[in-house]
C-alpha positions as CSV (number, residue, x, y, z in Angstrom):
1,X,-20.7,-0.8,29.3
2,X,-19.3,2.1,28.6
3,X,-21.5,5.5,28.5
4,X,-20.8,7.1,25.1
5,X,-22.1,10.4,25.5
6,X,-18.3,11.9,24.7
7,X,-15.4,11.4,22.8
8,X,-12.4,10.6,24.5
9,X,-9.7,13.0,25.1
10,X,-6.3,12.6,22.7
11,X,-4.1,11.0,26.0
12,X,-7.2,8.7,26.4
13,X,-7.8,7.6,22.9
14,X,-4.2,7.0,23.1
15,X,-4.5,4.6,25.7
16,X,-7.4,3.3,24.7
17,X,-5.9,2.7,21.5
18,X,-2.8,0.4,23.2
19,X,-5.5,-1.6,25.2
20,X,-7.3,-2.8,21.8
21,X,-4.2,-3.5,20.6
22,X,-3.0,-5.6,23.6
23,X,-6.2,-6.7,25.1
24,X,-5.1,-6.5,28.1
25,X,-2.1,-5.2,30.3
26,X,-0.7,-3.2,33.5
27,X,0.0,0.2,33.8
28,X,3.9,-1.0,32.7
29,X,2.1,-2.6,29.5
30,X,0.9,0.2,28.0
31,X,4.0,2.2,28.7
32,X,6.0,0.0,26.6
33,X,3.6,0.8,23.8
34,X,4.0,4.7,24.2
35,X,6.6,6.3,21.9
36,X,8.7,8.2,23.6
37,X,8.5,11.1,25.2
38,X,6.5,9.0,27.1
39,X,4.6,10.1,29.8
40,X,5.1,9.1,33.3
41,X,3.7,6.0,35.1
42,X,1.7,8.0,37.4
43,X,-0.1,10.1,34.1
44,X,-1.0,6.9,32.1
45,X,-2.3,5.3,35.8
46,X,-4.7,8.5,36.2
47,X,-5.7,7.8,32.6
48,X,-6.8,4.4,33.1
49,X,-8.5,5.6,36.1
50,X,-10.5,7.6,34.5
51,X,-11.5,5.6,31.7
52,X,-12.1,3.1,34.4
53,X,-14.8,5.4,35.8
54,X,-16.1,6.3,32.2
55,X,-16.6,2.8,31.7
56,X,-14.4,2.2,29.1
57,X,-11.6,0.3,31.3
58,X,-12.3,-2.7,33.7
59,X,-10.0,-4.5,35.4
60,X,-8.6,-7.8,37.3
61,X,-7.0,-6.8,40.7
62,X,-4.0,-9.0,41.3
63,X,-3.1,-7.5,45.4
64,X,-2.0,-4.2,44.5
65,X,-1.3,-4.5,41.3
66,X,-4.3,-3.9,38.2
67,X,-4.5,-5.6,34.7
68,X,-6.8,-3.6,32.7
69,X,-8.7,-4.5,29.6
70,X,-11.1,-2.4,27.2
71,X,-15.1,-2.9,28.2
72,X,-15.6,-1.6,24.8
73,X,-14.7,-2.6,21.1
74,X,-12.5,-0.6,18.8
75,X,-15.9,-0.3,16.5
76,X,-18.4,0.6,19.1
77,X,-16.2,3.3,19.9
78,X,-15.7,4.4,15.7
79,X,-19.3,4.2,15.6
80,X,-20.1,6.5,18.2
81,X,-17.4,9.2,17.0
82,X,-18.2,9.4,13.3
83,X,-21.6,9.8,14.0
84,X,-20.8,12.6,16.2
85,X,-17.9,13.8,13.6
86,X,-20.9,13.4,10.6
87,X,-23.5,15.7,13.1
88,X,-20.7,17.9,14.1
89,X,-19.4,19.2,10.6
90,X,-21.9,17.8,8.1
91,X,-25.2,17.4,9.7
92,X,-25.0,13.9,9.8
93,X,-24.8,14.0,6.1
94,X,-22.6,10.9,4.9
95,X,-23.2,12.4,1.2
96,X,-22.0,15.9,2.6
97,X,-19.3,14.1,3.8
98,X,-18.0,12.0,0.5
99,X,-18.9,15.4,-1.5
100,X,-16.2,17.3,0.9
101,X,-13.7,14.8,0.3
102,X,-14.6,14.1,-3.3
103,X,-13.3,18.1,-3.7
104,X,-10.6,18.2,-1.2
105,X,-9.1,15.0,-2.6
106,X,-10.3,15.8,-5.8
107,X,-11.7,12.4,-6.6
108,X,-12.1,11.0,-10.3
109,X,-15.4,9.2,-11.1
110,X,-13.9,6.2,-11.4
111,X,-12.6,6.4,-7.9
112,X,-16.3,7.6,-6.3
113,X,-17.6,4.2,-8.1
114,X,-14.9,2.5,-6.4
115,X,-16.4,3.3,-3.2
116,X,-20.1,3.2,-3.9
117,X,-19.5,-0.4,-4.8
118,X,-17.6,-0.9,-2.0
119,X,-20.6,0.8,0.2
120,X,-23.1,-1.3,-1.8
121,X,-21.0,-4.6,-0.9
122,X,-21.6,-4.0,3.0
123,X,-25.3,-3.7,2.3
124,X,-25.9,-7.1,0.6
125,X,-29.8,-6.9,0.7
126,X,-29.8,-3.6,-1.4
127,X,-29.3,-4.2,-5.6
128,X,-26.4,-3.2,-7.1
């Protein structure tokens, strides 16, 4: 499993990204799924080495040739990076966090109920 002590860099959330999409692919794979420019074979192979020795990446050796796949879900990794995103600019505040974006987005009342019943449907043992 992967340590998630750090976020992942842009080029590889990027991959990353392709990989949960796909499940699983080649170096070829998730080159096809890169809008262009796209980077070149060798740059997205280094990626996935790395994220290989992160352990985010495994893979199936087939002679030469690797198919990779994710060793981590999509919402492991979301977990780990809003918490830090929460710690990093709101002190791990969710409510400092909804108050930002109820000002910046200028949210109505009825819209911040919206999504305090929506928060209240994911906690089912908590009354609403």
């Amino acid at each position: 499993m992967a340590n998630l002590e750090k976020e992942l860099t842009k080029a590889e959330e990027q991959v990353m990204q392709i990989l949960w999409k796909i499940k699983k692919g080649f170096v070829k794979d998730i080159l096809d799924h890169m809008s262009e420019p796209k980077p070149a074979y060798n740059t997205v192979s280094t990626i996935v080495r790395i994220l290989e020795a992160k352990g985010f990446v495994g893979h199936h050796a087939y002679g030469k040739t690797h198919e990779y796949f994710p060793l981590i879900t999509r919402p492991e990794y979301t977990k780990f990076y809003f918490r830090n995103f929460l710690s990093g600019y709101f002190g791990g505040s969710f409510a400092g966090l909804v108050s930002f974006f109820a000002k910046e987005e200028d949210l109505n009342i009825n819209e911040l109920e919206d999504l305090l019943n929506e928060l209240k449907k994911d906690k089912p043992d908590e009354p609403q």
